[in-house]
N, C-alpha and C positions, 0 to 999 in steps of 0.2 A: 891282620891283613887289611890293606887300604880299600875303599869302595872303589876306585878305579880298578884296582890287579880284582879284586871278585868280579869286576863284572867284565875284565878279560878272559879269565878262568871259564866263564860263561860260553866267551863269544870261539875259546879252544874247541870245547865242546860242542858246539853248530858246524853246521854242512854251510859250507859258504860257494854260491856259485854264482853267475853274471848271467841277468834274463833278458840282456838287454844289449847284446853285444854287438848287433846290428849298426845300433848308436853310440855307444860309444866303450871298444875293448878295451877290459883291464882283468890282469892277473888271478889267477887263484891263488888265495892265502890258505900255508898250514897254521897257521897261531894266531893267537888273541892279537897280538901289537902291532904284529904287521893287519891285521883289520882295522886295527886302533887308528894305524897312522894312514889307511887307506882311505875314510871317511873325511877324504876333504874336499872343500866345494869351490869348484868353479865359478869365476864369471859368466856372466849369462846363460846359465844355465840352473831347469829345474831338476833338482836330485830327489829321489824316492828311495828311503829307507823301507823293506817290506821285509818286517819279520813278526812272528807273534809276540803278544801282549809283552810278557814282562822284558823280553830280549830290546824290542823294540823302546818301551820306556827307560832302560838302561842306556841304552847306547844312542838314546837323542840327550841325557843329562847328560854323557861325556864329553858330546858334540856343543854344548851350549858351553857347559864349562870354559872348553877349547876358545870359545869363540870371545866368549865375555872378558878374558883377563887382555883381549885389546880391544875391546870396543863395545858398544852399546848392540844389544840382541833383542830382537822384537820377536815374541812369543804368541802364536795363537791356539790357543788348547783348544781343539775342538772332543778329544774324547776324556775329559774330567781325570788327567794324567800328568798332570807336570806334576815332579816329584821337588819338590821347595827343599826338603830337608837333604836329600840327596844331593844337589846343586851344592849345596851348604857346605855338607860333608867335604866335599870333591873341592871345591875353592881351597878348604882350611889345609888341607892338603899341599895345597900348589901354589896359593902366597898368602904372607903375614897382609894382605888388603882387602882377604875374601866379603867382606863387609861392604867393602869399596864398589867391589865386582857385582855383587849381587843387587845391591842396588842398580846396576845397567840395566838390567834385567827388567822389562816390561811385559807383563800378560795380559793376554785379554781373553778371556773364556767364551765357549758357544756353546749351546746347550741344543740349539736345532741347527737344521742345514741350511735353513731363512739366515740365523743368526751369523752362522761361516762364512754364506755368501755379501751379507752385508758389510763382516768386520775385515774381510780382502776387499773388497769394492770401494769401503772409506780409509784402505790403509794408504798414507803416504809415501809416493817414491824417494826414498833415501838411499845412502849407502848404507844404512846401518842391516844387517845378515837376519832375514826372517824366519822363521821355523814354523812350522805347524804339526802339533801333535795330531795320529790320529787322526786324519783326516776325513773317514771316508765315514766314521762311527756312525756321524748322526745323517747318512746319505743310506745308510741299511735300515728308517724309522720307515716302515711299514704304514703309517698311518698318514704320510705323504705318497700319493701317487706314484708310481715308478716314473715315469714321464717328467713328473716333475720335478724331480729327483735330479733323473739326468740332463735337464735343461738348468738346474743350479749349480751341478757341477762343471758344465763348460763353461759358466759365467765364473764362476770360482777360479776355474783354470786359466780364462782368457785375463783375468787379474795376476793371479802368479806370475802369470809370462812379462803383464805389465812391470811386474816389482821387479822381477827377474835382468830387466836392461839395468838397471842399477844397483843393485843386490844379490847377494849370494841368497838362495832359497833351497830350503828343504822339507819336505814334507813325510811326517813317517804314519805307512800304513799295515793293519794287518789283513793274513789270509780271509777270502771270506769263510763260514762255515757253510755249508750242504742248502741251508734255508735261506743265504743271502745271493742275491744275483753280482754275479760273476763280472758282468760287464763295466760295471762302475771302476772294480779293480785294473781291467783291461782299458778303460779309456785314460783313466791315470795314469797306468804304466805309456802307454801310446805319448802320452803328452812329454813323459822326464825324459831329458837330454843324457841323465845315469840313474841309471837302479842298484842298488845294491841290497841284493837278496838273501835271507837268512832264512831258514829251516829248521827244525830238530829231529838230530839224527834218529834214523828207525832200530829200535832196539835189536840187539844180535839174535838171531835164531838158537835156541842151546843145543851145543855138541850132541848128538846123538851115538849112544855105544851099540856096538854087534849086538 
């Protein structure tokens, strides 16, 4: 089985529902392909991929895949997640040039939420389609103020929106957990013109007999 069909197999098995519909309605999908083929991005506008860890690092290599066999894809890892080999995999797949393609591929890694706010802030408006892993990873380090936090994240976001008049952009984040503030997730969703949200299904209750 190909890494693309595993990681629709994947996306069969999620609860797939629209959190954002307010801004902009779109369908409920039952299958992996119709997800597959629903992940596409608009002009001017910010998309947010929100689903957990590994769903969410699956289904941004698919979207880069997509994106790179026309054109050059500028990548910012903010949560130590791009998957190289997987990208790999997924090209050889889909053309005899994957070499070609992968070289389009530019990354720039963050390690703090200084560094995410800086590498949007000196990124260049092109047309060339941005991503960013994981955005929100290094805006839940504790050892930055909250405040501070969220006065890098609207400079982060009022850069996106920059990129965003001449680029397609996407940003993928996850849930937070019980000990992470909630609001950071809520201003990002506030800010994406589409969300597309993912979940994992809550296991069945067992049959109970007389």
């Amino acid at each position: 089985m190909g890494e693309i069909d595993e990681t629709l197999m994947i996306l069969e098995q999620m609860f797939w529902y629209n959190v954002n519909i307010e801004k902009h309605s779109h369908p409920s999908f039952g299958n992996g392909r119709n997800m597959d083929f629903a992940l596409q991005l608009s002009p001017r506008q910010l998309h947010l991929v929100l689903a957990p860890h590994r769903a969410q690092r699956q289904m941004m290599t698919v979207l880069t895949a997509r994106l790179v066999l026309t054109g050059r894809v500028r990548l910012v890892d903010a949560g130590n997640c791009f998957d190289g080999y997987g990208l790999a995999r997924q090209l050889r797949q889909q053309t005899s040039f994957w070499q070609a393609a992968l070289e389009r591929v530019s990354v720039a890694r963050a390690f703090t939420c200084y560094q995410v706010e800086t590498l949007l802030t000196e990124s260049v408006s092109d047309f060339s389609p941005v991503l960013v892993l994981n955005l929100l990873d290094t805006f839940y380090d504790e050892n930055v103020r909250l405040p501070e936090r969220l006065r890098l994240l609207e400079v982060s976001l009022a850069e996106l929106r920059r990129l965003c008049r001449s680029a397609s952009v996407a940003v993928s984040a996850s849930y937070p957990s019980r000990d992470q503030p909630g609001e950071l997730l809520e201003i990002l969703s506030g800010a994406a013109g589409q969300v597309w949200s993912f979940e994992e299904p809550q296991p069945a209750e067992p049959l109970r007999l007389f």
